[in-house]
C-alpha positions in Angstrom: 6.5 -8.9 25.4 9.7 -10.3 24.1 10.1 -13.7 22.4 13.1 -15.7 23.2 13.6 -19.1 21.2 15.4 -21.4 22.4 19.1 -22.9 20.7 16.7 -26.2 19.5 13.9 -24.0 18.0 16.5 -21.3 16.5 18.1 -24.3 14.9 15.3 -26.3 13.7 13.9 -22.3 12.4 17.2 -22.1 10.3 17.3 -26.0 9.0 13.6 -25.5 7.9 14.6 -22.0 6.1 17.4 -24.2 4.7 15.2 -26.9 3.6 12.7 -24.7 1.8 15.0 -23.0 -0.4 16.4 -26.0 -1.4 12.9 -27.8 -2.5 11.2 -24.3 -3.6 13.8 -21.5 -3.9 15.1 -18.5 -2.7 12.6 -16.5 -3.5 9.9 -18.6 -1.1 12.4 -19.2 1.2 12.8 -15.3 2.0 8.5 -14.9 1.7 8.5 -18.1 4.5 11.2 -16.2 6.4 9.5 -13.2 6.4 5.7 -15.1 7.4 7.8 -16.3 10.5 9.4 -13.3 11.9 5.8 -11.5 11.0 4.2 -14.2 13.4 6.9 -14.0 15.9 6.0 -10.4 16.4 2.8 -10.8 16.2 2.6 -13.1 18.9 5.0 -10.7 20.7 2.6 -7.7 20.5 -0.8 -9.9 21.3 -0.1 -13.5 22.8 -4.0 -13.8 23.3 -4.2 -13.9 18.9 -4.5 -17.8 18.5 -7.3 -17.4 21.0 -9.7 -15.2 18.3 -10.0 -18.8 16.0 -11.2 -21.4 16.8 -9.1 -23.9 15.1 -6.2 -22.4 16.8 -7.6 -22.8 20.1 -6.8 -26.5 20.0 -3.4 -25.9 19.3 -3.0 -24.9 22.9 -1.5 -21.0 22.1 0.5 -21.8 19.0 -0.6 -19.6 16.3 -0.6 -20.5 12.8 2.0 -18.3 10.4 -1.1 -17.8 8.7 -2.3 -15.3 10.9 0.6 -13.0 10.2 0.2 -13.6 6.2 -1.8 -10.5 6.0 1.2 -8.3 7.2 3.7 -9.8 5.4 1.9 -9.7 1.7 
């Protein structure tokens, strides 16, 4: 499957990058960068993942970048 994120979403990605390394650094800014194009993939390769936890279940198919923090560590 391939994700495609729309102009809004890119933008609001690259503002919230922005943001973070203003308020906490570079350095977290790159380890937040790197937890969201880990969960992008992840919900590229298996877009059923939210559905394993049950906390995520209720957020109707949008996973948590904590799911992905085990691949990025």
């Amino acid at each position: 499957m391939q994700i495609v994120l729309a102009d809004a979403a890119q933008r609001d990605l690259r503002e919230g990058l922005l943001w973070s390394e203003e308020h906490f650094g570079q350095h977290s800014a790159r380890r937040y960068r790197d937890l969201l194009k880990q969960a992008i993939r992840d919900i590229a390769a298996d877009p059923d993942l939210p559905e394993r936890d049950a906390c995520a279940r209720r957020t109707a198919r949008i996973p948590s970048p904590w799911h992905s923090r085990r691949a990025c560590v």
